[in-house]
N, C-alpha and C positions, 0 to 999 in steps of 0.2 A: 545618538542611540541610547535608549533608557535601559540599559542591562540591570536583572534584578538578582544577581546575585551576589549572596552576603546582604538580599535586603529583603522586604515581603510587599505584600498586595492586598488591598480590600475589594473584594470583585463579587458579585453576584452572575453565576452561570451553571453551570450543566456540565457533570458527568455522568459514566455508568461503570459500575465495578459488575453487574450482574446483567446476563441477559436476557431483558423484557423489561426493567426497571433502569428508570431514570433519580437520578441526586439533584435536586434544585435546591441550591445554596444560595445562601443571602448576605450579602458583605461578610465573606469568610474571609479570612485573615491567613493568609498561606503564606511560609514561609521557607525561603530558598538557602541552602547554602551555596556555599563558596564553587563546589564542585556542580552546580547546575540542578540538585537532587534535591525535593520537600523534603525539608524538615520536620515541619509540622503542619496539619490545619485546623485552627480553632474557629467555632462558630458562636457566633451574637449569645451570651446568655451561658455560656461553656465552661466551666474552669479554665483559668487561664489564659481567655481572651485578653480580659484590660491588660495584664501582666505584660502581656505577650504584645501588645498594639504600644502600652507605653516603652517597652523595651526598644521597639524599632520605630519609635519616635525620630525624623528625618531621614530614614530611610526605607521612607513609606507609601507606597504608589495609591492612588482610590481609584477606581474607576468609575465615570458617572453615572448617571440612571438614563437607562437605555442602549447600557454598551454591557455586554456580557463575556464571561468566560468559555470558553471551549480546551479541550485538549486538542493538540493539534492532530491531524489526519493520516493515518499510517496505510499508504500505499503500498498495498503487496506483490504488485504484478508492474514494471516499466518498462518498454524496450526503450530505454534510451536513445538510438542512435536511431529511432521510425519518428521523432520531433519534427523533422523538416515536412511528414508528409500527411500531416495529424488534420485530418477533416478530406483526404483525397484517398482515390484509387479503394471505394468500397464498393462499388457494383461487380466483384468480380470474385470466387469462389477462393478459399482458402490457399490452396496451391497454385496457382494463376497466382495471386496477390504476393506471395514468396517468391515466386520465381521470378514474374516479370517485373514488379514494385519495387519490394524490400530489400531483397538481396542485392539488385544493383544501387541504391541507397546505403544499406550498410557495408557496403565495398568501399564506398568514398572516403570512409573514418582511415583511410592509410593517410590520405592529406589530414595531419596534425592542426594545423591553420582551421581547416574547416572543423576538425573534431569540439577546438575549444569553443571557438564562436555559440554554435549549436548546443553543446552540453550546458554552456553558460547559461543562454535562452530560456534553455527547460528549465535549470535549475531555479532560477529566478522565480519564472513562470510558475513552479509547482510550489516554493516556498509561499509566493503572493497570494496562492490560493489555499493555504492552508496546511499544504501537505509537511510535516515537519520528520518525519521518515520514510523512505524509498528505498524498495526492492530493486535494482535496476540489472537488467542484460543490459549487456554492451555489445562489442562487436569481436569479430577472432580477434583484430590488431591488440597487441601491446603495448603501446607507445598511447594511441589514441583513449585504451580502458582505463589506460594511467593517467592522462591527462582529465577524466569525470572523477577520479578519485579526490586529483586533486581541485575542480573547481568546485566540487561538495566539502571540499574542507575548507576553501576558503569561503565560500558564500555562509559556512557554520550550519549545513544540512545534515543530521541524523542519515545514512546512506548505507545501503550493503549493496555491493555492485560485485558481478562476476565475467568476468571474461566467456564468452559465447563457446563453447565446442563444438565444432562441427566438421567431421572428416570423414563422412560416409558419402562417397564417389556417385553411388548409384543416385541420391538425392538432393547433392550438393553444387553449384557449378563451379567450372575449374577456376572460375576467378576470386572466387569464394568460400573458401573453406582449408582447415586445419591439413599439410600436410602428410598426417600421419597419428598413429595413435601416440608416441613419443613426441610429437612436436606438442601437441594437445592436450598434452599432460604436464611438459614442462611450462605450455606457457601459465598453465594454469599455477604452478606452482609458483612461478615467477611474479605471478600480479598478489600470490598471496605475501610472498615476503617483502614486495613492497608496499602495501598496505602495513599490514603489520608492523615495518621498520620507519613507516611514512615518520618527519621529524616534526610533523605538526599535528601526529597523531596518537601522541599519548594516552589521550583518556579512552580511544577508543572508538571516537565519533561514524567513523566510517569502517565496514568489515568488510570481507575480500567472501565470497561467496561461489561454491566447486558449481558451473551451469552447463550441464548440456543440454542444448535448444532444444530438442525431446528426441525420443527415438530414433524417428525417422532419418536425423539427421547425422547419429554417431553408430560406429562400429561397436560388436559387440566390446571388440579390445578396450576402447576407450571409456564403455559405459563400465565395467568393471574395474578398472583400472581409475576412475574418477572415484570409484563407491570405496577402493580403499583408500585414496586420498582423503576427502573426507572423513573417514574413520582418523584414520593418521593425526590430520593438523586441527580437529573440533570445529568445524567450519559451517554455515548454514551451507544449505544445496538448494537448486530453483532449478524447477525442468516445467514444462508442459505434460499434462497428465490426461486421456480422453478428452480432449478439444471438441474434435472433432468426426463426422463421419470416416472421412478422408485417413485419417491420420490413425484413430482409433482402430480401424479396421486393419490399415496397415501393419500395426504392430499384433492383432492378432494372427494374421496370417505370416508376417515374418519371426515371432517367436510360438505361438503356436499360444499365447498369455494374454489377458488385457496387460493395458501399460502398469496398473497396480503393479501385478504380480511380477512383470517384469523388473523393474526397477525395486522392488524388495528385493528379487533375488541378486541383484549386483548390488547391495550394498546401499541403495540411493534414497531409502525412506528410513528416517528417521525421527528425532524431536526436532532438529533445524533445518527440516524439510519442508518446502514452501511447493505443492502442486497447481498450478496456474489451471483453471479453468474447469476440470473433473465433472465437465458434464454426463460423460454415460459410462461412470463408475457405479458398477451394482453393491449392493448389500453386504455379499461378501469383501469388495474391496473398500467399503468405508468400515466393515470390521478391522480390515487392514491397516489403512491411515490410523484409524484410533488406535488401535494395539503399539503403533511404532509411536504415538504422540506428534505425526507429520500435522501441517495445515493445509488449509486452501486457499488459495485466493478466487474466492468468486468477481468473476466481472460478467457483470450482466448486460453493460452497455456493446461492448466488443461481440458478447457472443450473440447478441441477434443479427449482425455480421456474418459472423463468419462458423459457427458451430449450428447451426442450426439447431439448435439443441439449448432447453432449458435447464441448467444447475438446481437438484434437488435441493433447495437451499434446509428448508424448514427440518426435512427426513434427516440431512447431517448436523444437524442442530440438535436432531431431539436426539440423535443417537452419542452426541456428547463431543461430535470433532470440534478442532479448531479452527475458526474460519472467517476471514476477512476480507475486504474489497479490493480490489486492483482495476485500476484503470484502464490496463492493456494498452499505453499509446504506444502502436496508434490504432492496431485494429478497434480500439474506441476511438471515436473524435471527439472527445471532453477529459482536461486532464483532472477535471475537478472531480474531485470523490464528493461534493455536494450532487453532482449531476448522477454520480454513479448508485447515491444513497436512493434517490428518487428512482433508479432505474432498477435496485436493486426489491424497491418497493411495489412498482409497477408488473417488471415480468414474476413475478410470487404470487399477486391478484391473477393475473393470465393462466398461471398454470393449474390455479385450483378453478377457476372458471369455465375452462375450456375456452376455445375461437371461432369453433367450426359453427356456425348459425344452424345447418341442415338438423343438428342435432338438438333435442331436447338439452333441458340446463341437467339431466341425470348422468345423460349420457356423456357431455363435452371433455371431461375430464376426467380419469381416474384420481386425479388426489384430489384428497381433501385435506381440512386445515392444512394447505400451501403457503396461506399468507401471509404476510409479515407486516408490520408496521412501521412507525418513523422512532421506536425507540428500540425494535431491534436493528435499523439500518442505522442507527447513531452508533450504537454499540459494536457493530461492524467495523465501521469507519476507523474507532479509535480504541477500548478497550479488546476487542478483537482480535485485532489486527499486531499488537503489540503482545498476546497472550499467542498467536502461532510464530510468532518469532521469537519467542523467550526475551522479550525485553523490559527493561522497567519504565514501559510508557503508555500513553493512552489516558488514564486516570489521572484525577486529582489525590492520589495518597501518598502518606508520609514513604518516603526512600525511591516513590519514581523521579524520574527526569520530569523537571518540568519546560514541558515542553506544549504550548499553548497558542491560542491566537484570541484575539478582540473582537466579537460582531456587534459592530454599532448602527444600530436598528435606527437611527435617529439622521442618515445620512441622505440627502435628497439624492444624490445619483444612487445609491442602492436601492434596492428591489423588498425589502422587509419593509410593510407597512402594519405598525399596533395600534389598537384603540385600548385606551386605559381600564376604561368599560367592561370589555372583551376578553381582553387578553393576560392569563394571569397562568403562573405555572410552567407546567408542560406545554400550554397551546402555544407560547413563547418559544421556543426550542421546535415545538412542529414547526410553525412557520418558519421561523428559522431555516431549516430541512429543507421547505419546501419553496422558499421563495427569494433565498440568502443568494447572493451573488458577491465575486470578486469585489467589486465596491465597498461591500457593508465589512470587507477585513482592515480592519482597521490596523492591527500589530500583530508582529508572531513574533513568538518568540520557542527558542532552543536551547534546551538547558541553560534555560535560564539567560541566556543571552539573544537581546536586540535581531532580528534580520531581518525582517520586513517592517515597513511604515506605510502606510496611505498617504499617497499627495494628498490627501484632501483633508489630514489630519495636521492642525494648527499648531503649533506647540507641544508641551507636555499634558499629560494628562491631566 
């Protein structure tokens, strides 16, 4: 494994610190220290380049022509323990797919055996594909949330994982779900002290996160009693926020609130507040979200699934939220946020064009400018995504993690085909977007540290 830190890199690749604007760098000279964080980056032509290229003379990575930089991919939305069932059981409406699917699926994480197997799989899986931070639900068990803790610290995965809450009887079943509002609070606090005290988690790499599965599924006791936890230990929080018809409605008819307003009022939005999906959140309540600094994770591929409903992406963009992608596995079946960027691209064209044929193009849709392109769904993926989570990731700048991967464009099993001719810039990086598959990753890397490689990568660089 080629760990670069205490060393630096000459790479030509692609970030975004701003969104709608793309950085195309050309053998920039990035440099890492000790603790995994940029240093510096200097470009061809810069003060301080030669300085700085002769200073880390043999401990100096190039990368070749045709292989580029990325930041690595920060997933906002995971259910963890829905891995086993990632591409099945989508013909069937949101609460059908809970009751009869998932919940007997995440009931099985009591077998420990099975927990680590499985968490391993993913984590693997989602490192290879780019993903270098994960939001993750787990499951109510204790034993089994602890055991994703610790396969994300050993595999060296960036990871904030929370124990599942779930103890409201009316929408839970008995084989499945938290005891009590006390049992559900202490397990909760339980999985945060050992994150926290983990002994191979110094620096931090993994956080313990307060989750109750949304509404529906926790007592008022419990949602309030989580929201001063939270407050308490400075913890991020993940819940599901307007998913769904189903679920949406639910909470207006059991708190008499949308889920916005409910979850402000116990405490539950705040800046390290992740809301999973906020499809038919209105105006007033992304006044909400931004006022408290909470995010989103829009997933776009999960919710032609199961919300029926398109995420006003653009409208919470322009009004200034923070907002990212999440995979949703497994209500999506692709855990790649490459699939989610495209998809994130596609339903945004849909919503400002309308669907319905019968209707003129005046009539098909009420929004306009809906849609987005491939350098606000980059920007999504990584600068985003790292910006609702309060973390120093995403970007290529001095004091983030770097945390990165390799697309080599030049690999015959991959899917990215350039013509030299053609391809120059930004159109590099769309296709990238648009045609980049598992294959063409060649390395990731995580603060700074080695964890994925392509079999099909020869030696060193």
């Amino acid at each position: 494994m080629d760990h670069l830190r205490g060393k630096a890199i000459v790479a030509s690749g692609f970030h975004t610190t701003r969104l709608g604007e793309i950085d195309f760098f050309q053998n920039a000279l990035i440099s890492i220290g000790d603790d995994g964080a940029i240093l510096s980056v200097h470009r061809p032509g810069e003060k301080g380049y030669a300085e700085e290229k002769e200073k880390q003379a043999g401990r100096l990575m190039i990368l070749p022509h045709g292989s580029y930089l990325l930041p690595g991919f920060v997933d906002l939305h995971i259910h963890a323990p829905q891995y086993p069932q990632l591409g099945s059981a989508l013909d069937v409406p949101l609460e059908v797919w809970l009751q009869k699917y998932t919940f007997p699926l995440e009931a099985r994480y009591a077998d420990a055996a099975f927990a680590r197997n499985s968490y391993r799989l993913l984590v693997d899986d989602l490192i290879a594909n780019g993903t270098t931070t994960a939001l993750y639900f787990a499951t109510i068990h204790q034993q089994a949330t602890r055991i994703l803790a610790d396969v994300c610290l050993e595999a060296g995965q960036r990871a904030l994982i929370g124990k599942v809450v779930m103890d409201n009887a009316d929408q839970c079943p008995d084989y499945y779900r938290d005891a009590s509002p006390d049992a559900a609070l202490r397990g909760t606090q339980d999985l945060i002290g050992y994150i926290r005290s983990h002994p191979d988690n110094a620096a931090g790499l993994v956080k313990p996160v307060v989750t109750p599965r949304f509404i529906p599924s926790c007592t008022d006791a419990t949602l309030e009693a989580l929201g001063a936890l939270a407050k308490q230990c400075n913890c991020h929080v993940q819940t599901h926020c307007s998913e769904s018809d189903w679920e949406h409605g639910y909470v207006l008819e059991r708190h008499g609130l949308t889920d916005t307003e409910s979850l402000d009022r116990f405490g539950l939005l705040g800046r390290h507040t992740v809301l999973a999906h906020s499809n038919l959140i209105s105006a007033a309540n992304m006044d909400t979200i931004r006022a408290r600094g909470s995010g989103i994770a829009h997933c776009p591929l999960s919710n032609a699934y199961f919300s029926s409903a398109v995420f006003p992406l653009k409208a919470a963009l322009e009004k200034g939220l923070h907002v990212g992608l999440g995979t949703d596995i497994s209500g999506g079946p692709s855990g790649s946020l490459f699939d989610n960027m495209r998809s994130a691209i596609f339903v945004a064209r849909l919503l400002e064009s309308g669907v319905d044929p019968n209707l003129g193009p005046a009539e098909r849709s009420r929004y306009s400018r809906a849609w987005i392109d491939f350098r606000e769904a980059f920007y999504l993926a990584t600068a985003g995504g790292g910006i609702a989570l309060d973390l120093p990731v995403g970007q290529f700048s001095k004091g983030y993690q770097f945390d990165a991967m390799v697309i080599d464009t030049a690999l015959q099993r991959g899917t990215i085909r350039l013509w030299d001719d053609l391809d120059q810039g930004e159109n590099i990086l769309q296709k990238i977007i648009y045609t980049a598959s598992k294959p063409n990753i060649a390395r990731v890397w995580i603060g700074g540290r080695e964890v994925s490689r392509s079999p099909d990568l020869k030696g060193d660089l």
